[in-house]
C-alpha positions as a Python dict, from the first residue, in 0.01 Angstrom:
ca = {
    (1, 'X'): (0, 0, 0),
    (2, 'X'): (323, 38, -245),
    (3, 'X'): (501, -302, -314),
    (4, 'X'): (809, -361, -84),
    (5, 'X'): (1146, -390, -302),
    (6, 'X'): (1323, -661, -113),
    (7, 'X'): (1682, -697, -232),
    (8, 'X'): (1981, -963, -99),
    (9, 'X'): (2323, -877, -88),
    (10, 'X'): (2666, -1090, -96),
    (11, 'X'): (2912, -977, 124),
    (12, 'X'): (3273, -1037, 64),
    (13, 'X'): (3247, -1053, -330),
    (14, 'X'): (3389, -846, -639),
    (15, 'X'): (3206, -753, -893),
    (16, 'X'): (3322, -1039, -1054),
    (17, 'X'): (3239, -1414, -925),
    (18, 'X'): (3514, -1703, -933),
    (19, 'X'): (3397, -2032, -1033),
    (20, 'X'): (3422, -2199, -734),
    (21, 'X'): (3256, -1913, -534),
    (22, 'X'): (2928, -1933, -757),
    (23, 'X'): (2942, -2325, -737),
    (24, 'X'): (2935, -2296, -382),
    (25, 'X'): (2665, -2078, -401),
    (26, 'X'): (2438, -2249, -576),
    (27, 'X'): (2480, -2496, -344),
    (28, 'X'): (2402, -2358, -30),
    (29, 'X'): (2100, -2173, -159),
    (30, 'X'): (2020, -2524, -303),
    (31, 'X'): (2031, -2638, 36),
    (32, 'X'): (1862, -2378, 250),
    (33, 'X'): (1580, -2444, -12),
    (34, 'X'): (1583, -2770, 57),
    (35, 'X'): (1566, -2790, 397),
    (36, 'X'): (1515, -2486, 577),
    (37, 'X'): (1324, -2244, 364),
    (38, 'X'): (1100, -2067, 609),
    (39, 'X'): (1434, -2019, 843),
    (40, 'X'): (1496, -1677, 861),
    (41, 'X'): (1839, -1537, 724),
    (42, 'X'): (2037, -1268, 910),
    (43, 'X'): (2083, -953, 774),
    (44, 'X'): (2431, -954, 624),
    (45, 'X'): (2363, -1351, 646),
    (46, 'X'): (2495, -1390, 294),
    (47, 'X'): (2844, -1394, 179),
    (48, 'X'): (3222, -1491, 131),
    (49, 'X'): (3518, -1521, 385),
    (50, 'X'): (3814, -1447, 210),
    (51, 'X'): (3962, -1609, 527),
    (52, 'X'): (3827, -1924, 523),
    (53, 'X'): (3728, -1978, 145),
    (54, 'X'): (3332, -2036, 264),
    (55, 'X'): (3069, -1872, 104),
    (56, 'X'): (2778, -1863, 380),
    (57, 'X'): (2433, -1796, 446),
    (58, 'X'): (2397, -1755, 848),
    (59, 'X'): (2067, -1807, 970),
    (60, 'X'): (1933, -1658, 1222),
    (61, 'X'): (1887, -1986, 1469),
    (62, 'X'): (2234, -1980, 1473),
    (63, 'X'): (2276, -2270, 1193),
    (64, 'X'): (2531, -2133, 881),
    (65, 'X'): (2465, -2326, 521),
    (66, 'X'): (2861, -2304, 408),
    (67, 'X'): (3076, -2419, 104),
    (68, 'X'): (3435, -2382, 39),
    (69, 'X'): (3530, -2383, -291),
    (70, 'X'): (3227, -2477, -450),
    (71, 'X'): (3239, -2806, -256),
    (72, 'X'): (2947, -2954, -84),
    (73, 'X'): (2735, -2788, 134),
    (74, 'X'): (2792, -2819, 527),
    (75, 'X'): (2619, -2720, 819),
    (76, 'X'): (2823, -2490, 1108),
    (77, 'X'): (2701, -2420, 1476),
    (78, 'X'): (2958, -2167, 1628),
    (79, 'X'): (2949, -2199, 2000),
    (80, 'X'): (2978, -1852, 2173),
    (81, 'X'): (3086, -1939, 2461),
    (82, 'X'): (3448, -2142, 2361),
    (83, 'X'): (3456, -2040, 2019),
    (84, 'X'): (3460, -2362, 1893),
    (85, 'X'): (3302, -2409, 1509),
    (86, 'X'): (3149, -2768, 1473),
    (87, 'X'): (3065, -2890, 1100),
    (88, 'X'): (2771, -3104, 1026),
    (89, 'X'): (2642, -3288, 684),
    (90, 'X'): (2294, -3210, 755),
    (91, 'X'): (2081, -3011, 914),
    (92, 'X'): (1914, -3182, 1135),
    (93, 'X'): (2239, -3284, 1308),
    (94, 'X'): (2331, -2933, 1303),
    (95, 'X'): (1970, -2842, 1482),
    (96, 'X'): (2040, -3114, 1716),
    (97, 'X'): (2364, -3014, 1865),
    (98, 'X'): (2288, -2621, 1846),
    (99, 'X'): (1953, -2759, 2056),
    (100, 'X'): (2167, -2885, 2342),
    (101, 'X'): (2385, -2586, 2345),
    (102, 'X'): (2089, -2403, 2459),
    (103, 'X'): (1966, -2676, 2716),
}
């Protein structure tokens, strides 16, 4: 069997990387290595929202690792059903609420 070639891409990025964009991604890799490695990622899961100024990693449970402007990493639940986008400082909070969301 041939070796797989996996490869991640950033969405929302030049060729070029600001500053603060590369801060904030060293931080949330920093933390999705710290505390949710085995978490899948979506596909197209990584990137930056010119909109909002966070660079992202969306998991697929539902939990996004964000940044803006290479500030410290937070933890976002989107609820689907009201829109509403709740921030949390760690995971486990973020787990929690997302949790009874679904209950």
């Amino acid at each position: 069997m041939k070796n797989q070639i996996k490869q991640i891409e950033i969405f929302g990025l030049n060729e070029s990387i600001a500053f603060c964009e590369a801060q904030g991604l060293a931080k949330v890799f920093q933390a999705y290595a710290d505390n949710c490695p085995s978490d899948d990622i979506m596909e197209g899961g990584i990137g930056f929202n010119c909109n909002s100024g966070y660079v992202y990693i969306a998991l697929e449970n539902g939990v996004s690792i964000c940044s803006m402007m290479g500030g410290e990493a937070e933890y976002l639940v989107n609820d689907f059903e009201d829109g509403l986008e709740t921030f949390f400082t760690s995971y486990e909070e973020a787990q929690k609420f997302l949790e009874s969301l679904n209950a």
